[in-house]
C-alpha positions in Angstrom: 18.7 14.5 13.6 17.4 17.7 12.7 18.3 17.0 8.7 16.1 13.7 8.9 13.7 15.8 10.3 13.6 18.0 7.5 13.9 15.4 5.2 10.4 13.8 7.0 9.0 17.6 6.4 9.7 17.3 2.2 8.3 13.9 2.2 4.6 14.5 0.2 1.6 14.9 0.7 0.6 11.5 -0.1 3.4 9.4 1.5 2.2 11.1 4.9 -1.7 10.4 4.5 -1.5 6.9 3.0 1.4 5.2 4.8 3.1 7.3 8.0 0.4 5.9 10.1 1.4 2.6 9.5 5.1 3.2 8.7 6.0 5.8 10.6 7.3 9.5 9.1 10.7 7.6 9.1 8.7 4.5 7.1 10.5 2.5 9.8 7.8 0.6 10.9 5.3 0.7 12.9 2.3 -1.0 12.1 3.0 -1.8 9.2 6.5 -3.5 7.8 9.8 -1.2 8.1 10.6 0.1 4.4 14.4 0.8 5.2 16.7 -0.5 3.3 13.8 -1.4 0.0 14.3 -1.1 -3.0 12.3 1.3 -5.1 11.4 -2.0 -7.4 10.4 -4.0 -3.8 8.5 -1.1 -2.7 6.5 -1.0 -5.7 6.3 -4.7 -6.4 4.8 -4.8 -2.7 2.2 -1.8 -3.2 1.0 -3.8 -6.4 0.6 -7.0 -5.1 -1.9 -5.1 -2.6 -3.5 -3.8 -5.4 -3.8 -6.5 -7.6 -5.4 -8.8 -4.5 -2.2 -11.1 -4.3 -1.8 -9.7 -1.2 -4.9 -8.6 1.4 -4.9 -6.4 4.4 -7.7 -4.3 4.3 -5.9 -0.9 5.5 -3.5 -1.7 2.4 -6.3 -2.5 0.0 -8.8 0.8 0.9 -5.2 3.2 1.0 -4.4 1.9 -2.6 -7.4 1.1 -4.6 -7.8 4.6 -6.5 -4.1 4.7 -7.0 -3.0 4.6 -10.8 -0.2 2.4 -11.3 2.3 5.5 -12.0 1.0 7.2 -8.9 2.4 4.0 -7.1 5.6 4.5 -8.8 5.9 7.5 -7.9 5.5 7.2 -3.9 8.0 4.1 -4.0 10.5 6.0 -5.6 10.1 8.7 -2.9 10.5 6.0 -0.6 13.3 5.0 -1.7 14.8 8.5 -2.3 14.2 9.1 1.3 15.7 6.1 2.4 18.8 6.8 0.0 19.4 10.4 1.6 18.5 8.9 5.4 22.1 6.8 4.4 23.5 9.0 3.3 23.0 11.4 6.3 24.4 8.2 8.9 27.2 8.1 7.4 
């Protein structure tokens, strides 16, 4: 528990101001759809389809809109990375 904590405490700047309030610091869900277990491809497909207006929730749409596509990228590979070492950590 205390490595996942310090994993939490790594996670950036932006993954903690745009999405922990809705996905937790564990982005397991809580408003907002758990991201356990995504792909960094899903993650990013998902965040894009905000973007792009295929999908609408407003908090979604006003967190993303200034985001450059590789900004995107980069936060859903973080994601990911997190939710790769959280595994790895379990087992």
């Amino acid at each position: 528990k205390v490595q996942i904590h310090m994993l939490v405490g790594k996670l950036s700047r932006t993954f903690r101001v745009k999405c922990s309030a809705c996905h937790d610091d564990y982005a397991n869900g809580v408003i907002g759809p758990s991201l356990l277990g995504k792909s960094s491809d899903e993650i990013f497909s998902a965040i894009a389809d905000f973007k792009s207006g295929k999908k609408t929730n407003v908090l979604m749409s006003d967190l993303i809109k200034m985001m450059s596509e590789d900004e995107i990228r980069t936060l859903a590979d973080e994601i990911y990375s997190f939710n790769e070492q959280i595994k790895e950590l379990r087992k």
